[in-house]
N, CA, C and O atoms as a CHARMM CRD file, in Angstrom:
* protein
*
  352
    1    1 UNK  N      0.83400  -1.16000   0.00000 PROA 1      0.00000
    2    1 UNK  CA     0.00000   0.00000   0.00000 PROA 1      0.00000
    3    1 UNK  C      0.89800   1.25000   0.00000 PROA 1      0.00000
    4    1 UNK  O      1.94700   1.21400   0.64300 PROA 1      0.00000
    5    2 UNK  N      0.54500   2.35500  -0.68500 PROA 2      0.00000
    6    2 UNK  CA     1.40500   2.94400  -1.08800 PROA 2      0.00000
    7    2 UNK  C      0.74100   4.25800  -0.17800 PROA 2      0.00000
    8    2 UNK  O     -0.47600   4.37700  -0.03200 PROA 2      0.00000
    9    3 UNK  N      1.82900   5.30300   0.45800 PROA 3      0.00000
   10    3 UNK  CA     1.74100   6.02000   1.32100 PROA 3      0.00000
   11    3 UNK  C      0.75900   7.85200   0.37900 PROA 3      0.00000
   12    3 UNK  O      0.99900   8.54600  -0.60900 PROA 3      0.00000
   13    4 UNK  N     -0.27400   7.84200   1.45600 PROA 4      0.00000
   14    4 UNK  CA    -0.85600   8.97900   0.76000 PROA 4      0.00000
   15    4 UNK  C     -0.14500  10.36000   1.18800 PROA 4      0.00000
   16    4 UNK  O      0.38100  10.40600   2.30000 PROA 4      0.00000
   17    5 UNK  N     -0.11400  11.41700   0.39700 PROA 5      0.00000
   18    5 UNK  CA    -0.04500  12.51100   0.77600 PROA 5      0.00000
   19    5 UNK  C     -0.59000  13.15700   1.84700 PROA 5      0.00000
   20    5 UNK  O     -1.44700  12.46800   2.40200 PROA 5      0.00000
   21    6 UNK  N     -0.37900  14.39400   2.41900 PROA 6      0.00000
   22    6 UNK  CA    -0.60300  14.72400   3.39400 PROA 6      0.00000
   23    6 UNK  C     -2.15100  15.95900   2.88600 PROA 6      0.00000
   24    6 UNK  O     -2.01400  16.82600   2.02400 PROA 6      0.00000
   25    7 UNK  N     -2.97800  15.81100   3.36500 PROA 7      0.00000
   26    7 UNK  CA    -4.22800  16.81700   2.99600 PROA 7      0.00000
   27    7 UNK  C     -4.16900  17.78600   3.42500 PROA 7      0.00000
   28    7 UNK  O     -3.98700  18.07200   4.60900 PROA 7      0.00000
   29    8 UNK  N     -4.38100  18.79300   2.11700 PROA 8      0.00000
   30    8 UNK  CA    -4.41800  19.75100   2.29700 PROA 8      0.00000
   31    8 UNK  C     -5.85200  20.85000   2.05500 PROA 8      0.00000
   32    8 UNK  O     -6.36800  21.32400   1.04300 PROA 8      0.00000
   33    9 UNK  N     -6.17200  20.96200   3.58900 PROA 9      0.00000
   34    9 UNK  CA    -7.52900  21.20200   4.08600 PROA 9      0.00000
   35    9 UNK  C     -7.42800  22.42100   4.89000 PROA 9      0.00000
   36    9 UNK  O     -6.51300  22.74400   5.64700 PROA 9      0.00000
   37   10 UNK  N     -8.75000  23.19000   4.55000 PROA 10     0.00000
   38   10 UNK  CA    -9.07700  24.27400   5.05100 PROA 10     0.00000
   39   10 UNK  C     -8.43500  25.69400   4.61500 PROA 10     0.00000
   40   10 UNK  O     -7.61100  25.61900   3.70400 PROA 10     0.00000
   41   11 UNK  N     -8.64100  26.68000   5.02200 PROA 11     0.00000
   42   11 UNK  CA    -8.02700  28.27500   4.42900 PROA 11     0.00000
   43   11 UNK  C     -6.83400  27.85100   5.13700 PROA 11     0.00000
   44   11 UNK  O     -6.66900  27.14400   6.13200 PROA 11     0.00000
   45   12 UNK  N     -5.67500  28.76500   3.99300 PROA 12     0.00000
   46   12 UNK  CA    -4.70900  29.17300   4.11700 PROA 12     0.00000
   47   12 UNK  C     -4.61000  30.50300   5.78700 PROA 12     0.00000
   48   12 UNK  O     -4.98400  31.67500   5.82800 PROA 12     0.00000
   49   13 UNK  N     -4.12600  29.85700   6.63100 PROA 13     0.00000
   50   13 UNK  CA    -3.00000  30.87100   7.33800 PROA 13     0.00000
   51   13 UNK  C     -2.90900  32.28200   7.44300 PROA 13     0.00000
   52   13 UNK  O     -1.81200  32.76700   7.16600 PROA 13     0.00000
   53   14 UNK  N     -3.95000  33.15000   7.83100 PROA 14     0.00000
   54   14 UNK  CA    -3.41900  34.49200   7.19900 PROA 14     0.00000
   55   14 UNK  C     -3.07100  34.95600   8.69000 PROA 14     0.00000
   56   14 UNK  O     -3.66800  34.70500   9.73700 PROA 14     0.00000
   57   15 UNK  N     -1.87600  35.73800   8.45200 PROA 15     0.00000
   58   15 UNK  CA    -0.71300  36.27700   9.52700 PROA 15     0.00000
   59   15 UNK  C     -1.25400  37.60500   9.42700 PROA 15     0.00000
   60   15 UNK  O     -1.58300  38.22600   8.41600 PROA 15     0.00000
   61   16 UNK  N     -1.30100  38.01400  10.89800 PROA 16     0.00000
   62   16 UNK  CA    -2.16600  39.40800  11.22100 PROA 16     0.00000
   63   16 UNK  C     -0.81600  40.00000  10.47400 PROA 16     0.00000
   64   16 UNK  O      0.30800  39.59800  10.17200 PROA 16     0.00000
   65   17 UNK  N     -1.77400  41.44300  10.33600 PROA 17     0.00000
   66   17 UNK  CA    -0.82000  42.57700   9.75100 PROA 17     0.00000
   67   17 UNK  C     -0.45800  43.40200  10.53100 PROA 17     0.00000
   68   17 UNK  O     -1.26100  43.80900  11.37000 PROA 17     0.00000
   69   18 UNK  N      0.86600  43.89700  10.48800 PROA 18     0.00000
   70   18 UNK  CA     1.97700  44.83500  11.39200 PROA 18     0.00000
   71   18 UNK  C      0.94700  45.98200  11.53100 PROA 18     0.00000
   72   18 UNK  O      0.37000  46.36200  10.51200 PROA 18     0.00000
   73   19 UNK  N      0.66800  46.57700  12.76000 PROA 19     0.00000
   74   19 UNK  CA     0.41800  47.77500  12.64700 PROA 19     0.00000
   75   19 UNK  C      1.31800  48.70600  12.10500 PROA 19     0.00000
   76   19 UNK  O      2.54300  48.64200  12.20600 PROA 19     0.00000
   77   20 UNK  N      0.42700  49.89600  11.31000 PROA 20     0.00000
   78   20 UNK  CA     1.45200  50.73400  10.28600 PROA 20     0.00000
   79   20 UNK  C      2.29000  51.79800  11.43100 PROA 20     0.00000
   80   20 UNK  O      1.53800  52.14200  12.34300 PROA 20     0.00000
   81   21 UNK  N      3.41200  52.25100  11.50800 PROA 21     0.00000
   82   21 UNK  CA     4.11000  53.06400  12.36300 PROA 21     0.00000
   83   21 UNK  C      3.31100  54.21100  12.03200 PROA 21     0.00000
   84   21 UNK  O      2.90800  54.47100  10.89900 PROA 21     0.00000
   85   22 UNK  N      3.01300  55.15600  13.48600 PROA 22     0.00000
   86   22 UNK  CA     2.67000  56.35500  13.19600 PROA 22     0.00000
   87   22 UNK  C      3.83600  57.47800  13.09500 PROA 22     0.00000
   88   22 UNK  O      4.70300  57.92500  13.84500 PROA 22     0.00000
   89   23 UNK  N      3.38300  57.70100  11.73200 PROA 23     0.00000
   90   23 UNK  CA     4.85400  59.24200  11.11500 PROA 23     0.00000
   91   23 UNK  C      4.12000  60.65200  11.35700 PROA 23     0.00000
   92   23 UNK  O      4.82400  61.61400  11.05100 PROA 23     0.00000
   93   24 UNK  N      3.38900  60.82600  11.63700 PROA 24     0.00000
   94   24 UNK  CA     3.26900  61.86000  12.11500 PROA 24     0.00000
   95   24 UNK  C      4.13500  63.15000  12.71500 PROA 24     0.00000
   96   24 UNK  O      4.14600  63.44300  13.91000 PROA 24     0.00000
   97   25 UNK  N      4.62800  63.64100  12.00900 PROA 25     0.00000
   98   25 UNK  CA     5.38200  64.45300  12.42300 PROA 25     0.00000
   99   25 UNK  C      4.87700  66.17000  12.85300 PROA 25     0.00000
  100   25 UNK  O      4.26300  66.88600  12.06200 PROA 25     0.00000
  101   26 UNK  N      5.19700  66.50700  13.94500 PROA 26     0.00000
  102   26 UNK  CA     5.22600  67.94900  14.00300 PROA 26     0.00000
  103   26 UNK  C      6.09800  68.89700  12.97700 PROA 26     0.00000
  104   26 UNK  O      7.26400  69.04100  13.34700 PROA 26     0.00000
  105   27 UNK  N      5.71600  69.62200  11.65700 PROA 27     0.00000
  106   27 UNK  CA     5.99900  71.07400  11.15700 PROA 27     0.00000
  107   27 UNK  C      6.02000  71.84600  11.75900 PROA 27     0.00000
  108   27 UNK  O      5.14200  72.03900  12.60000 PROA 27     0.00000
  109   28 UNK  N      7.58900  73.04300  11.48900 PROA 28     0.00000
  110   28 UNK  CA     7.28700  74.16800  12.07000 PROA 28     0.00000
  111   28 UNK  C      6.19400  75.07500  11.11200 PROA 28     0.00000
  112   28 UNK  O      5.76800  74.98900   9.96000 PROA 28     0.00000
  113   29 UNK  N      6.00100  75.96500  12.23500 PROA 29     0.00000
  114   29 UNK  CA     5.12200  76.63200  11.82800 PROA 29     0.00000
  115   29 UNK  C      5.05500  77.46600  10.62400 PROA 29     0.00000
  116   29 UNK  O      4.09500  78.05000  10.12200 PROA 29     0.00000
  117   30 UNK  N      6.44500  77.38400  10.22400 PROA 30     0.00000
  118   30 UNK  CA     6.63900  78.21400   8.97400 PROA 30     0.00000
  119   30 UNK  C      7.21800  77.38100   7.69100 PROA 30     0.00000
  120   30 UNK  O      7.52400  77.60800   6.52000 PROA 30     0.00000
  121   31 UNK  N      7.18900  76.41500   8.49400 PROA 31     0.00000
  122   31 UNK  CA     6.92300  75.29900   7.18400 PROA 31     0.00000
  123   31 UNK  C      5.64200  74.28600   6.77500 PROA 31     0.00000
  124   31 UNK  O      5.09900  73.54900   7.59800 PROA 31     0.00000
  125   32 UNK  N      5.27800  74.37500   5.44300 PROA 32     0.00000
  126   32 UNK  CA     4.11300  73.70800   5.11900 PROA 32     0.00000
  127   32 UNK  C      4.15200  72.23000   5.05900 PROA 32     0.00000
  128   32 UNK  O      5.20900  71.62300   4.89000 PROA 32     0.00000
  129   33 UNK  N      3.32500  71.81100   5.15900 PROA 33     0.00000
  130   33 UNK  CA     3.04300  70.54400   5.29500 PROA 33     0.00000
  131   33 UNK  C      3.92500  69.62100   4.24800 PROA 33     0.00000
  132   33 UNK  O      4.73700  68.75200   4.56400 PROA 33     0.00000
  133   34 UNK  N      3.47700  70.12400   2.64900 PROA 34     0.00000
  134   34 UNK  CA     4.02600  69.45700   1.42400 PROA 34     0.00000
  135   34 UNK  C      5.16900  69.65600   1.20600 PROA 34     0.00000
  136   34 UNK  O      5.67700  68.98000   0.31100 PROA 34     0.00000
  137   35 UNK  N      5.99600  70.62500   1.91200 PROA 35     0.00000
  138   35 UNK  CA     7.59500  70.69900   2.05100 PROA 35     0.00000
  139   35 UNK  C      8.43600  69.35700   2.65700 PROA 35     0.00000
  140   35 UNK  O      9.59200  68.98400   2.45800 PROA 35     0.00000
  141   36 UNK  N      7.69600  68.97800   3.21600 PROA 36     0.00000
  142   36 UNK  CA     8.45900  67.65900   4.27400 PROA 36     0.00000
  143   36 UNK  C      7.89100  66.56400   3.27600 PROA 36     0.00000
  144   36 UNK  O      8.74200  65.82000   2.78800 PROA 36     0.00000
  145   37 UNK  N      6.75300  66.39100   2.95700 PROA 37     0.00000
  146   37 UNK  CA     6.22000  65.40900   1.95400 PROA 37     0.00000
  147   37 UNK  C      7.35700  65.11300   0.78700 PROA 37     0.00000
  148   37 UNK  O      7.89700  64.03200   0.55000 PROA 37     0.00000
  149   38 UNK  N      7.57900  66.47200   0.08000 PROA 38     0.00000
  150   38 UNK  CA     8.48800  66.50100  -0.82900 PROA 38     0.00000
  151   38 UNK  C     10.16500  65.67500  -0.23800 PROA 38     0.00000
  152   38 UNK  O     10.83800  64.82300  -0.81900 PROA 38     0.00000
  153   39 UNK  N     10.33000  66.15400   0.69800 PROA 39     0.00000
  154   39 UNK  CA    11.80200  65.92800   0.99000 PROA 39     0.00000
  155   39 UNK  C     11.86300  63.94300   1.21800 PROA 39     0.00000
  156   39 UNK  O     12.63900  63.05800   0.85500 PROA 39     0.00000
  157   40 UNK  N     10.36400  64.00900   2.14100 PROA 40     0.00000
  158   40 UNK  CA    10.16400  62.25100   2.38700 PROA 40     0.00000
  159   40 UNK  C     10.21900  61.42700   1.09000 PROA 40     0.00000
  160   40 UNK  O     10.74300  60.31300   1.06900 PROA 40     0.00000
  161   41 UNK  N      9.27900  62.40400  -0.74600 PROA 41     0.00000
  162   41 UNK  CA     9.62100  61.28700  -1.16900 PROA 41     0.00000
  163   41 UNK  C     11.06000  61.21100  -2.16200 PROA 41     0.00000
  164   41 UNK  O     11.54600  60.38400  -2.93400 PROA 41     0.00000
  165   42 UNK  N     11.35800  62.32900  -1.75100 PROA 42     0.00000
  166   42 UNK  CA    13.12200  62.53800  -2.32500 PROA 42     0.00000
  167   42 UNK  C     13.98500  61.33000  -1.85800 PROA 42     0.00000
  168   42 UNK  O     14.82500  60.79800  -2.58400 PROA 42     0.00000
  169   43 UNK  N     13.74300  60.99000  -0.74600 PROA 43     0.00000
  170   43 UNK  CA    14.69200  60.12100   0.36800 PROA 43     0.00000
  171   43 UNK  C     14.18200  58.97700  -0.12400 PROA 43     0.00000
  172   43 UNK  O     14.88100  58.05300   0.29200 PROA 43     0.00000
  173   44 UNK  N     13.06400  58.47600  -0.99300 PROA 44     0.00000
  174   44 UNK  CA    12.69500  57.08600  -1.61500 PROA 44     0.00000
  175   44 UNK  C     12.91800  56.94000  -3.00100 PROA 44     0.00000
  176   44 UNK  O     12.35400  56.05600  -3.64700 PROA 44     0.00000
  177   45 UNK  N     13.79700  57.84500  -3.55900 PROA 45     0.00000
  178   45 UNK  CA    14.14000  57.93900  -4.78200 PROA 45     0.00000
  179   45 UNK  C     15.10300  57.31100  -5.15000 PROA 45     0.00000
  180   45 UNK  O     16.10000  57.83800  -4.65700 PROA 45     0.00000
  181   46 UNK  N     15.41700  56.27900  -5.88400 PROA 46     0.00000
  182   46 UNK  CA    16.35900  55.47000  -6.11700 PROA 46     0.00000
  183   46 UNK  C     17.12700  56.00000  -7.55400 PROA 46     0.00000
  184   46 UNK  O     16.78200  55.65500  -8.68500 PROA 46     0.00000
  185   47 UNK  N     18.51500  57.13600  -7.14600 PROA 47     0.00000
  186   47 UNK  CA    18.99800  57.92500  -7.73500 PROA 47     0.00000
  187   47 UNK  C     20.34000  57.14400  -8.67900 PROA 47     0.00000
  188   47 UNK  O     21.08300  56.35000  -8.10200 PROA 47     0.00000
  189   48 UNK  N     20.53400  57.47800 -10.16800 PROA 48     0.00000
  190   48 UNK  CA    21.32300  56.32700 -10.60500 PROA 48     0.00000
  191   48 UNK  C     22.70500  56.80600 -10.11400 PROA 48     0.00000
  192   48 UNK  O     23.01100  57.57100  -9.20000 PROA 48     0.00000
  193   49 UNK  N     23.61700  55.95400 -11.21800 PROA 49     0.00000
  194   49 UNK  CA    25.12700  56.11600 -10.48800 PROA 49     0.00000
  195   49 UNK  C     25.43800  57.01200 -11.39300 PROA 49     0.00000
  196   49 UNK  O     24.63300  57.30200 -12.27800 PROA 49     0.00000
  197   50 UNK  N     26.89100  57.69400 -11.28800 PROA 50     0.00000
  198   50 UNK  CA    27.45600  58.28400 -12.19100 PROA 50     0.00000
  199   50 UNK  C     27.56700  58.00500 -13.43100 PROA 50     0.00000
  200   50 UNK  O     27.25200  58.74600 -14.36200 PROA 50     0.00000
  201   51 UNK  N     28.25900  56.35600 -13.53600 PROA 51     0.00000
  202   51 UNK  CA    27.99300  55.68000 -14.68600 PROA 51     0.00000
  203   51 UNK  C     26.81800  55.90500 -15.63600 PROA 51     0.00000
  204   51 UNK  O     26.86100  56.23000 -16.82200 PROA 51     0.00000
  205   52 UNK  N     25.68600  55.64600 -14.80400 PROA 52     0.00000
  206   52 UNK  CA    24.87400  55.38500 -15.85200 PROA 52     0.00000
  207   52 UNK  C     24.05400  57.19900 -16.38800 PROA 52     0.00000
  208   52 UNK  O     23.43800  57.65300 -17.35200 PROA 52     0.00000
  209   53 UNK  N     24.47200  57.59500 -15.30100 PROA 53     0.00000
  210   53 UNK  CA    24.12400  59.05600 -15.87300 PROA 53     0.00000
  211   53 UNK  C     25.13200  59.64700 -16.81200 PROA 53     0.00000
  212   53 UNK  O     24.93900  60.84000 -17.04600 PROA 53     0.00000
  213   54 UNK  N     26.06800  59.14600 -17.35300 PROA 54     0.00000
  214   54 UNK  CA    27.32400  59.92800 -18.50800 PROA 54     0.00000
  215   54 UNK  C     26.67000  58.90300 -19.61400 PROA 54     0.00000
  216   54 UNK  O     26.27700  59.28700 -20.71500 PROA 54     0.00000
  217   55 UNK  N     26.59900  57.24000 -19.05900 PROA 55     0.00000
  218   55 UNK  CA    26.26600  56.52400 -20.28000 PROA 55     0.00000
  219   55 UNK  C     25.04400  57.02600 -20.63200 PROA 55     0.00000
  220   55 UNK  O     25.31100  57.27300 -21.80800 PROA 55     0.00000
  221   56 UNK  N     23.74300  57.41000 -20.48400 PROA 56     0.00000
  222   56 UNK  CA    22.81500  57.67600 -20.83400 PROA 56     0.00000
  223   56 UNK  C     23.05500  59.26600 -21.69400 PROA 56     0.00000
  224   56 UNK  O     22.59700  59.54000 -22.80300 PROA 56     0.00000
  225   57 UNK  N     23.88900  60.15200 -20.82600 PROA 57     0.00000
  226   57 UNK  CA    23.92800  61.58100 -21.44700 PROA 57     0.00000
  227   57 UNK  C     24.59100  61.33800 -23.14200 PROA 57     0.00000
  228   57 UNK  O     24.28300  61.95700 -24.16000 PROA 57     0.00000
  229   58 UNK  N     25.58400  60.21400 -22.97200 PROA 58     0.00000
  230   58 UNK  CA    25.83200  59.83300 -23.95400 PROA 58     0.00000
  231   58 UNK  C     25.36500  59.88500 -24.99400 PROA 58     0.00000
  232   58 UNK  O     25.74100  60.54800 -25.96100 PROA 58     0.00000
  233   59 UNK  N     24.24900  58.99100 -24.87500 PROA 59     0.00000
  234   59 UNK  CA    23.38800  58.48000 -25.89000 PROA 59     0.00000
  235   59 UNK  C     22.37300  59.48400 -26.19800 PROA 59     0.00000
  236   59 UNK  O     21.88100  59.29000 -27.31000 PROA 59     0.00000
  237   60 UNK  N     21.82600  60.65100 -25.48200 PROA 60     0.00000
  238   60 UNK  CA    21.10200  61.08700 -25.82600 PROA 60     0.00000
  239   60 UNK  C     21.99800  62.60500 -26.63000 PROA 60     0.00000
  240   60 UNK  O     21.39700  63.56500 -27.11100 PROA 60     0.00000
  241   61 UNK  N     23.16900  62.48300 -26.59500 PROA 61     0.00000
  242   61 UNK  CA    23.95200  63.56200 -27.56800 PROA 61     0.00000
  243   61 UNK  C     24.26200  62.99900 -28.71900 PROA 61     0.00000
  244   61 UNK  O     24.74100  63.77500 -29.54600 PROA 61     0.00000
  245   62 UNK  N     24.11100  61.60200 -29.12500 PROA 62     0.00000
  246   62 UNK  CA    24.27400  60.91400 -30.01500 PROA 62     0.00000
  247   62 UNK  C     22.84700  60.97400 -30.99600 PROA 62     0.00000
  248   62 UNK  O     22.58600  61.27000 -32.16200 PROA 62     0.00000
  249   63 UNK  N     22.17300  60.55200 -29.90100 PROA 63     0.00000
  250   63 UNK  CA    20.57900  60.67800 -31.04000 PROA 63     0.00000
  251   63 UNK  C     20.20900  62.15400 -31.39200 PROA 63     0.00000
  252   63 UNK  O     19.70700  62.42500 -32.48400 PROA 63     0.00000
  253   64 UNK  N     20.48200  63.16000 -30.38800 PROA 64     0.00000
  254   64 UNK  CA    20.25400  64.67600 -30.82000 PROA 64     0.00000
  255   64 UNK  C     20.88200  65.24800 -32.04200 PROA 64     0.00000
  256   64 UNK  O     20.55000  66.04400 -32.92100 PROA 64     0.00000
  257   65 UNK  N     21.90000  64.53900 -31.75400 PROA 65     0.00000
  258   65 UNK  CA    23.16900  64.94900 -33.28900 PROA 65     0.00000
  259   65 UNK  C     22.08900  64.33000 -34.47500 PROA 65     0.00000
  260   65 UNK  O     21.23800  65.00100 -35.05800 PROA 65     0.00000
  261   66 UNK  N     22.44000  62.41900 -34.73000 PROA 66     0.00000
  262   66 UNK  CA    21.60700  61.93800 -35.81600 PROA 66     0.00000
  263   66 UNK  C     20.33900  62.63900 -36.38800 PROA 66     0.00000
  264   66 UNK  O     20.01500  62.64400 -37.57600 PROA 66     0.00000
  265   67 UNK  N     19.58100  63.31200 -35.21400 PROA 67     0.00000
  266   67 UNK  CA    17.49700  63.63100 -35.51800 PROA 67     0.00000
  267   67 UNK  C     18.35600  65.43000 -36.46000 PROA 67     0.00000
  268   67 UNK  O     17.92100  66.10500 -37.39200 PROA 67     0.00000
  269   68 UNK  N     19.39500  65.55000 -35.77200 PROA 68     0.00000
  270   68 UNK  CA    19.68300  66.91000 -35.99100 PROA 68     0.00000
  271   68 UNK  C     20.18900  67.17200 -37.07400 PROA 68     0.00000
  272   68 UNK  O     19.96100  68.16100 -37.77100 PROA 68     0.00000
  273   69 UNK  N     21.34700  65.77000 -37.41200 PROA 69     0.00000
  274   69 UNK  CA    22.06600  65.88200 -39.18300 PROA 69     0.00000
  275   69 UNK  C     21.08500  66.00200 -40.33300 PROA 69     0.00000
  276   69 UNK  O     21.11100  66.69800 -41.34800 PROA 69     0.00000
  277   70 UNK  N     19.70900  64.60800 -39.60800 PROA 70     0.00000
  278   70 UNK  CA    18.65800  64.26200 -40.39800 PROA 70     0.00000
  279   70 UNK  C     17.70300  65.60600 -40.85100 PROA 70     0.00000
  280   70 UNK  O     17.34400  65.80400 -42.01200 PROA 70     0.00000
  281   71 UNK  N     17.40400  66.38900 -39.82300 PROA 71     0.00000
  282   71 UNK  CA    16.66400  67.60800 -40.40500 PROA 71     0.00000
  283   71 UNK  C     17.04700  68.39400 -41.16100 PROA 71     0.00000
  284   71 UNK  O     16.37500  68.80700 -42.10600 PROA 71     0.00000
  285   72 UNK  N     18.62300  68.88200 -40.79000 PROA 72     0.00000
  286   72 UNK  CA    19.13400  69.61400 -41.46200 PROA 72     0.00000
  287   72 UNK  C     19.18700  69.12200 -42.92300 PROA 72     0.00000
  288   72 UNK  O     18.53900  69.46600 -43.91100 PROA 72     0.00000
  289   73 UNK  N     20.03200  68.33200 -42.77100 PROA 73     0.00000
  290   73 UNK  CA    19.48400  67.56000 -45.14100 PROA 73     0.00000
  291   73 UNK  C     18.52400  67.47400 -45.11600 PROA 73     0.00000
  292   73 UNK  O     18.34700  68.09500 -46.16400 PROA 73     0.00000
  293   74 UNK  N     17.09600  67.10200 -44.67300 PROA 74     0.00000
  294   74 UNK  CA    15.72600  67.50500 -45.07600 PROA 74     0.00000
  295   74 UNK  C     15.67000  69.03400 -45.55000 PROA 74     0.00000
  296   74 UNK  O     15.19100  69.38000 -46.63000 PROA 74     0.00000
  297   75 UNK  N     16.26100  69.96500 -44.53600 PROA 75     0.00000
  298   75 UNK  CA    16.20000  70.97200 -44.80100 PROA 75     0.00000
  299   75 UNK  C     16.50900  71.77900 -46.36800 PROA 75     0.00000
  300   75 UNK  O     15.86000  72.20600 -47.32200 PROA 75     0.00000
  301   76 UNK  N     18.17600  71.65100 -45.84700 PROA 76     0.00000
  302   76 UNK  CA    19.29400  71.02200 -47.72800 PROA 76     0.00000
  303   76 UNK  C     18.08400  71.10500 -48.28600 PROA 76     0.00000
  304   76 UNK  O     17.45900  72.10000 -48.65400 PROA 76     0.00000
  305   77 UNK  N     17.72400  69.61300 -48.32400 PROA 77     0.00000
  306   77 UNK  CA    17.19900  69.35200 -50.10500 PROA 77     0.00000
  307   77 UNK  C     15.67500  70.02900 -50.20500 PROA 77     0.00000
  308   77 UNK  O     15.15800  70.19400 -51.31000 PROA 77     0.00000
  309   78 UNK  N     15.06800  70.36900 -49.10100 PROA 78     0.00000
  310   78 UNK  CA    13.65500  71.10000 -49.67600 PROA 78     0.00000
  311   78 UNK  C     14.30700  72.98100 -50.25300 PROA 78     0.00000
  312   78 UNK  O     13.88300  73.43600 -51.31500 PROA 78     0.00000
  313   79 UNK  N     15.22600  73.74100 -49.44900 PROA 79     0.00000
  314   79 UNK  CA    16.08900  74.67400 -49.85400 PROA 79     0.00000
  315   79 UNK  C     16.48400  74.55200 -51.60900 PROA 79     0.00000
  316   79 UNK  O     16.25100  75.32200 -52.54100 PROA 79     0.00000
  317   80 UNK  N     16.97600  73.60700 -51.56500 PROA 80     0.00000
  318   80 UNK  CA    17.35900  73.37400 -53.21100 PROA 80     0.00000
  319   80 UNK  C     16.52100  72.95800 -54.13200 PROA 80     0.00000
  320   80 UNK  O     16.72100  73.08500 -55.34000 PROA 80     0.00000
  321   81 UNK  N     15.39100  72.36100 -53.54900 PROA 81     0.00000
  322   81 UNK  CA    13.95100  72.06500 -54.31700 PROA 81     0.00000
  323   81 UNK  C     13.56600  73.53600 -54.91700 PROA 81     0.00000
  324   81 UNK  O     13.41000  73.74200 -56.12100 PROA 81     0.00000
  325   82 UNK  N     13.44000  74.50200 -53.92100 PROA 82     0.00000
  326   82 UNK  CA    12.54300  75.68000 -53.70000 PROA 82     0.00000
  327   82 UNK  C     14.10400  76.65800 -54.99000 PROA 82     0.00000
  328   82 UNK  O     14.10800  77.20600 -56.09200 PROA 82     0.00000
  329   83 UNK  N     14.82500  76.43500 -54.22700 PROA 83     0.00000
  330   83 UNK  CA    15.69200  77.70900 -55.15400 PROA 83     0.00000
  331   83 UNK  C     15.73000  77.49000 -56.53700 PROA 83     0.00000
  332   83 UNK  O     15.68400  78.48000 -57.26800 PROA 83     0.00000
  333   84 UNK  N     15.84100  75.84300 -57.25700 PROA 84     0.00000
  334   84 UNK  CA    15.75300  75.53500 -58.57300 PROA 84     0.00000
  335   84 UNK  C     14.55500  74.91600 -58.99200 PROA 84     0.00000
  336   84 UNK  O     14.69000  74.20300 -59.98700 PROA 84     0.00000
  337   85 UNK  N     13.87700  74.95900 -58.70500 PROA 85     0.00000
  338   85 UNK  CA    12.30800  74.48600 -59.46300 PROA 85     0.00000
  339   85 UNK  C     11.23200  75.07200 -59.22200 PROA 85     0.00000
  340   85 UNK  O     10.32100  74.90300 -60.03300 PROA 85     0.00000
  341   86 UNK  N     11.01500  75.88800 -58.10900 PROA 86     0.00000
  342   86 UNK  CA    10.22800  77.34700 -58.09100 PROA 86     0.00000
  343   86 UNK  C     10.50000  78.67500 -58.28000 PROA 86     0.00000
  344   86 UNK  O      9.77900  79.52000 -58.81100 PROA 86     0.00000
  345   87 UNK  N     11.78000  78.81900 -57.72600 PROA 87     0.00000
  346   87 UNK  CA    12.39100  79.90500 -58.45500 PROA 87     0.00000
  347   87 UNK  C     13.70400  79.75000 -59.68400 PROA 87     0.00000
  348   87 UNK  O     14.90900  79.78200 -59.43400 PROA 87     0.00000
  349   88 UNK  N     13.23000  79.62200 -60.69100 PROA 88     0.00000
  350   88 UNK  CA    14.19300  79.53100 -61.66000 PROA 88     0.00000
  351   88 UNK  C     15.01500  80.55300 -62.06000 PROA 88     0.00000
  352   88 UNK  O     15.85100  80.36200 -62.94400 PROA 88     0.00000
């Protein structure tokens, strides 16, 4: 006779939840409320590295150039459209 599994019966387990910490903080009086908001969610901002901020600046002086060569000869050839075939 071959050994059965173990049954699996009834709801799942649910583990009370942490009470949430109270943040409540006292502002001075001459500071507004959304000033500290701002700074709290500054401090959850997951800011990149140097690296990847030169590699990225990189790339976006690379594509500015290409969109930029590209307009300019659009430019060129509608210029030379207009100077020899409308104005002759």
């Amino acid at each position: 006779m071959a050994a059965k599994p173990p049954k699996r019966g009834g709801a799942p387990k649910v583990l009370p939840r942490a009470a949430a910490p109270k943040t409540k903080r006292k502002t001075p009086f001459w500071q507004p409320r959304w000033i500290m908001d701002i700074v709290t969610e500054l401090r959850k901002v997951v800011w990149p590295t140097r690296q990847d901020t030169v590699r990225l600046t990189v790339v976006v002086v690379i594509i500015s150039g290409v969109i930029g060569a590209a307009l300019g000869g659009i430019d060129l050839g509608f210029a030379w459209i207009v100077e020899h075939v409308f104005i002759p």
